[in-house]
N, C-alpha and C positions, 0 to 999 in steps of 0.2 A: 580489337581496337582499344578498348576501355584499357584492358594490359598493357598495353603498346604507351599510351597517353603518360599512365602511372608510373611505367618504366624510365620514362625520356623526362619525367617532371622534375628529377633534381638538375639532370645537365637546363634545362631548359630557365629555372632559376638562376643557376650559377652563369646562366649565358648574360641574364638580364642585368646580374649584378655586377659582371665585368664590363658589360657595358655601359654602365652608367660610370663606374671609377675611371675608366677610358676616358668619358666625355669628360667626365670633373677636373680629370687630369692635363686635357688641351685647356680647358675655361682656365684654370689654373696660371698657364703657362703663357695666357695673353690672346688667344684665339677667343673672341668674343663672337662668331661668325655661328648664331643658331642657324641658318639655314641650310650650312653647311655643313655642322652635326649633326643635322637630321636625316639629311642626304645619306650620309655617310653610315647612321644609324639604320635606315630602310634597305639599302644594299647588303649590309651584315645581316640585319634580318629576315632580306630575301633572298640568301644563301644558308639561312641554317634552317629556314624552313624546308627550301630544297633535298638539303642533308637530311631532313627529317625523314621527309617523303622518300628521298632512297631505300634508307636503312628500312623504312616499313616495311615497303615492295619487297625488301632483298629478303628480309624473316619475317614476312608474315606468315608462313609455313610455320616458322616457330612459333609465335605468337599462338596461333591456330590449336597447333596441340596442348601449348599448355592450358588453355582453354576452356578445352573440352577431353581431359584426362581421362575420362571414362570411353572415349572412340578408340577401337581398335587398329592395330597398323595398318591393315589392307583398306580402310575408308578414310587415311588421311591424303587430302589431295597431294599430285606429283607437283614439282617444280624443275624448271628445265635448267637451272643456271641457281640450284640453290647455294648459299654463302659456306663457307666452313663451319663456323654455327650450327645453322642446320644440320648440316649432316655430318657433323660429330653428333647432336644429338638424336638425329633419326639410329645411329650404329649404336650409338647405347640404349637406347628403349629397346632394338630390338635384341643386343645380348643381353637385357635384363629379361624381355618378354620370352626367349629361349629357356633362359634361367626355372623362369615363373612355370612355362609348363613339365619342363622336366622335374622338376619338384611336385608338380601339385600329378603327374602320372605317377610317379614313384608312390605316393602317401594313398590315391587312387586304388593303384595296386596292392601298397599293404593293408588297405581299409578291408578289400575282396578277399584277400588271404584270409585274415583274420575275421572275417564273416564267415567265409567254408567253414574255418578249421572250426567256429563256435556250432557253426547246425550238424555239421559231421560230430563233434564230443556229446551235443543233446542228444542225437539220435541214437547214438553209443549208450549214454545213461539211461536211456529209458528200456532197456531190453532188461539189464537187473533188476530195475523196479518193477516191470511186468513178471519176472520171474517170482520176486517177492511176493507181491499180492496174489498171483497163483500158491504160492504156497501157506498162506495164514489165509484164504476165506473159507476154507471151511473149518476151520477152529473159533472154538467159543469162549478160549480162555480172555481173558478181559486184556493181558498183557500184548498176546498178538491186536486185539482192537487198537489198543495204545498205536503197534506200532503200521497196522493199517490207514491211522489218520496220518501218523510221520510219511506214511508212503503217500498220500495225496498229495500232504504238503510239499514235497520233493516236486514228483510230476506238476501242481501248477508253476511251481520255479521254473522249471526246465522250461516248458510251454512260453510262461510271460519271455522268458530268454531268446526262445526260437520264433516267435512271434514276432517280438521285436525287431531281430536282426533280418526277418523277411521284409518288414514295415517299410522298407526304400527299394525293394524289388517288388512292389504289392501288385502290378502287374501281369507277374510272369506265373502268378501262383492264388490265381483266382479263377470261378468258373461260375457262372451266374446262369439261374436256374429257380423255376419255380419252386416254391416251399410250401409247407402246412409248418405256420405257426405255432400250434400247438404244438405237435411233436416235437421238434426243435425247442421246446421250454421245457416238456418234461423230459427229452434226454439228459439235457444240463440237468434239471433238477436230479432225477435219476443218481448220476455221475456223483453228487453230492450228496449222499444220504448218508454217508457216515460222519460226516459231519454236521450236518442237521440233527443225529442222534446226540452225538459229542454235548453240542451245543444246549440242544435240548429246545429249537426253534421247528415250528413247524409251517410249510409252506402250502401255501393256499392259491392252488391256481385255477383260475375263474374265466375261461374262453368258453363262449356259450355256443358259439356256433363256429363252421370252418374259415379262417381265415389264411388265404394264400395270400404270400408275398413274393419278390422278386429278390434275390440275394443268395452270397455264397454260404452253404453251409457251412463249411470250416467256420471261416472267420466269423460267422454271425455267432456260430458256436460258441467260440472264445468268448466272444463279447457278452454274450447273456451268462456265461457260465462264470464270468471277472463279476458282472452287476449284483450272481444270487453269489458269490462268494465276499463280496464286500459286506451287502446286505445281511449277511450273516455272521460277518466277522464285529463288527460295530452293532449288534446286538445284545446287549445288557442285561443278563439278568436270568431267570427259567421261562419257557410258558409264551415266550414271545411268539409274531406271528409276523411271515413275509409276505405279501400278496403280490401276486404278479399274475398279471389281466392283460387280456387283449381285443380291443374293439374297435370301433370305426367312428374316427372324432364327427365333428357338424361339418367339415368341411369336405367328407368321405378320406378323411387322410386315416390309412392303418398305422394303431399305437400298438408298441408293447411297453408294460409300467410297471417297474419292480417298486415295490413299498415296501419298508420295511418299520419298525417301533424301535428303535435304535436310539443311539444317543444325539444322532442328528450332528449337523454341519454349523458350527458358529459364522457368523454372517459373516463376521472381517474374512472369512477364510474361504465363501462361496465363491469371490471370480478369480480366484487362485485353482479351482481345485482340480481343472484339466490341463496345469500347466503339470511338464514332465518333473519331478522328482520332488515334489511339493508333497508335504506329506503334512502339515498344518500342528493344531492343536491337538488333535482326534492321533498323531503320527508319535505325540510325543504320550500318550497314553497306551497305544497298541502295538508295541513291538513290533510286529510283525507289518507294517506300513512298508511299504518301499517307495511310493511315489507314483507310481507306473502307471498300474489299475486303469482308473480313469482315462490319463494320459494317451492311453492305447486303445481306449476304449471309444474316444473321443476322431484318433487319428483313420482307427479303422472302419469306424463309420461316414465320415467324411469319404472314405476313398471308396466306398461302398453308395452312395448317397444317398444315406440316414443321416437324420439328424436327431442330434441329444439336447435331451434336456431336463434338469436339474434343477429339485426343490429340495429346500433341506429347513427345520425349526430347531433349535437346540434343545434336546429332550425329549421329543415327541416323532423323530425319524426322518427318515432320505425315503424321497421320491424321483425314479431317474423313467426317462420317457424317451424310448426309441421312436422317429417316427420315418415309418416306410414311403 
């Protein structure tokens, strides 16, 4: 209605101003008879109001959708006698809205291609890298160690990769199931010892008693194994130390809490730091940032429902807090 008002407001001026030059123009000409230009005024005016109210009734169908643009064609009401108007523009919405989904199925389907084809080339990659590290761990030359850490570093790329591109199928590729917490921290840690060495960081894990939780291994996997991998990349120095604890808050909620003595998180940079490809201050000093980490660390818990949380002091270290 309001669209309707605003549409009709210049005819509806230019009506008033014609009729006032009309009248001016009989006063003019010697008709000095106001009751009879009023007369005459009322009738003109209660014929374009009429006109008004036609043309509403006839496209308020139009009016309607332009309205409420975001309503789909099948809940736009019918009309039994709509104008040309109308349905020239009902025939274009919908060869545009044909348009709109043949497009967004096509891009759809290149999205899904191009998801296979990236988990089928991970999956491909990682059988040479398994072959690799079968063949350098039992050599003690320092140079294979070199290139044992090069092969970590590969397999977490590949992982955050496939990881990723399952992150919008996270449904189809999950299985929940009781856990021991511990285990699940020292496999990750485990998994990580060559670079703990590397680094020359040693971790300290402090679960005093059995703690089950409810969650996928896989994915919980990734996540603690992305927290002791940051945790250790943003470590400074020899002799540091990671602690990762798990107890039972006041409220009986199960934490797990990776700490670390690191360079820690500049503030301006803390409510940025689970946004995807954000890599901060800490991103332009560590090469090896990609953005992600967190990002994924953040998404996968969410779709799990853990929740994170994130302390950080500049110089003094990151504390991140799973809570089950």
């Amino acid at each position: 209605m309001k669209l309707f008002f605003r549409d009709q407001l210049p005819l509806s001026f230019l009506y008033i101003v014609q009729l006032l030059i009309i009248s001016f123009v009989y006063w003019l000409d010697g008709n000095q008879n106001i009751t009879t230009s009023l007369y005459a005024a009322f009738l003109s005016f209660t014929l374009f109001i009429g006109y008004l109210i036609f043309r509403y009734l006839k496209n308020r169908v139009f009016y309607y959708r332009l309205e409420r643009s975001q309503v789909s064609l099948e809940d736009f009401p019918k009309q039994e006698s709509p104008s040309p108007l109308v349905e020239s523009l009902h025939e274009l919405l919908k060869k545009q809205f044909r348009r709109f989904q043949n497009e967004l199925h096509n891009t759809g389907h290149k999205l899904e291609s191009h998801i296979q084809f990236i988990n089928q080339w991970t999956h491909q990659m990682k059988t040479p890298i398994s072959v690799i590290y079968l063949l350098i761990q039992d050599e003690e030359d320092k140079r294979f160690s070199a290139i044992g850490y090069e092969v970590d570093r590969l397999k977490k790329g590949l992982d955050m990769v496939l990881y990723s591109s399952r992150l919008d199928h996270f449904e189809h590729d999950f299985h929940v199931q009781i856990l021991d917490l511990e285990r699940i921290v020292r496999s990750a840690a485990s998994e990580q010892k060559r670079l703990f060495i590397r680094k020359k960081v040693f971790p300290h894990i402090l679960i005093k008693e059995p703690i089950k939780i409810t969650s996928d291994e896989k994915w919980l996997t990734f996540v603690v194994t992305q927290l002791i991998t940051n945790a250790v990349k943003y470590s400074m120095g020899e002799n540091k130390k990671i602690y990762i604890e798990g107890f039972y808050s006041l409220n009986n909620t199960t934490v797990l809490e990776i700490r670390d003595e690191g360079v820690g998180i500049p503030k301006s940079d803390l409510p940025r730091v689970f946004n995807p490809y954000f890599t901060g201050e800490n991103g332009r000093r560590f090469q090896e940032s990609t953005g992600m980490g967190l990002y994924l660390v953040k998404q996968i818990c969410r779709k799990l429902g853990h929740q994170v949380e994130l302390e950080s002091e500049t110089g003094k270290g990151t504390t991140v807090r799973i809570l089950f």
